[in-house]
C-alpha positions in Angstrom: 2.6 -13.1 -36.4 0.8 -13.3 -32.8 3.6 -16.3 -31.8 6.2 -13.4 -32.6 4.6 -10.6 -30.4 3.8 -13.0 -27.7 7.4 -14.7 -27.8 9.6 -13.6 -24.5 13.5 -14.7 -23.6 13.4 -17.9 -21.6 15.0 -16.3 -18.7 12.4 -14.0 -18.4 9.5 -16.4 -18.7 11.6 -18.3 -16.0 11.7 -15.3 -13.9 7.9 -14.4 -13.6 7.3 -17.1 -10.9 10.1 -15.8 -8.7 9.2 -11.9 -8.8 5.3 -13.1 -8.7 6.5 -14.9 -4.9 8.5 -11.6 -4.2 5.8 -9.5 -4.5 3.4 -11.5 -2.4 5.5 -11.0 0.3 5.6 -7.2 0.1 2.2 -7.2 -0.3 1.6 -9.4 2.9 4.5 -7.6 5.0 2.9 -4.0 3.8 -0.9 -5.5 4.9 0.4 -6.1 8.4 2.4 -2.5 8.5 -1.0 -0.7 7.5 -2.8 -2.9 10.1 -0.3 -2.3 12.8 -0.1 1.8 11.6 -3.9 2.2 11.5 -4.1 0.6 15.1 -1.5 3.3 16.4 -3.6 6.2 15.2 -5.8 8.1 17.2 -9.8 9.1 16.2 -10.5 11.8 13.6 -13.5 13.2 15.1 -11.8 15.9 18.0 -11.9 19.0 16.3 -10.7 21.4 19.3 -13.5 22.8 19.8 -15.8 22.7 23.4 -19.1 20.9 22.8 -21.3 23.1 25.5 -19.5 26.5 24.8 -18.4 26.1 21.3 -14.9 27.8 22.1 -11.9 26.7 20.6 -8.5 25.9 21.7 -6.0 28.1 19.8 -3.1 26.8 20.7 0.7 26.4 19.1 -0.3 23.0 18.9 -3.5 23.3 17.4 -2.4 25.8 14.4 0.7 23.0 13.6 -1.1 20.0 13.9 -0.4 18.8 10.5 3.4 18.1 11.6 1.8 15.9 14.4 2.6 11.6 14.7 -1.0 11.5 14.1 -0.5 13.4 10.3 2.7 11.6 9.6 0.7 8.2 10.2 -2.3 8.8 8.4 -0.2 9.8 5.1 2.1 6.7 6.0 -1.5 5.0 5.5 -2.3 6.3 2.3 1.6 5.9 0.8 1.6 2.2 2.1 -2.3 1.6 0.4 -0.9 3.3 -3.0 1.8 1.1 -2.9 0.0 -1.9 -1.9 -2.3 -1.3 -4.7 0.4 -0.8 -7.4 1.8 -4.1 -6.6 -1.4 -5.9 -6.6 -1.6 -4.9 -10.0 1.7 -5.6 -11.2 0.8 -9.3 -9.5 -2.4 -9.6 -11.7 -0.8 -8.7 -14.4 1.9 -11.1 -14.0 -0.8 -13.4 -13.7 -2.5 -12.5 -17.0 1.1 -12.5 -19.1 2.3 -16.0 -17.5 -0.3 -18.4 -15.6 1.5 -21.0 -15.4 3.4 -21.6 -12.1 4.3 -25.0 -12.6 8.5 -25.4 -13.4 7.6 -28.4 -15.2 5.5 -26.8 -18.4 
């Protein structure tokens, strides 16, 4: 009864090495874009405000700074660590459903 549950179409147990290299690559390419996009991205900590006076700058800019390349980068981060973490998983689980990676077993 477990042979029958377990039992998949050749060409699909011939395909899990191929989409197992496939992803690898888009997880490696996507670790160098969220390397390269955190390195473009500027330090969180200014705030606006003086230090010694404690005034603030209310400026156009300030009130719309969530349209900023700063914004658009840090949710690019986040999207791009999602994603890298989704395929990670479908990797593993690849891994767990079809170990072998050997064309000759």
């Amino acid at each position: 009864m477990l042979n029958l549950l377990l039992a998949v179409p050749a060409w699909v147990s011939n395909s899990f090495p191929t989409i197992r290299i496939v992803l690898m690559c888009i997880i490696a390419v996507g670790a160098l874009a969220m390397i390269v996009i955190t390195l473009m991205q500027s330090a969180r900590g200014e705030t606006g405000a003086n230090v010694i006076t404690g005034a603030t700058n209310d400026s156009y800019y300030m009130q719309n700074k969530g349209e900023t390349k700063d914004e658009v980068l840090r949710r690019l981060t986040i999207g791009l660590a999602i994603a890298i973490v989704v395929c990670v998983l479908i990797y593993l689980t690849l891994f767990a459903i079809y170990p072998n990676t050997s064309a000759g077993a």
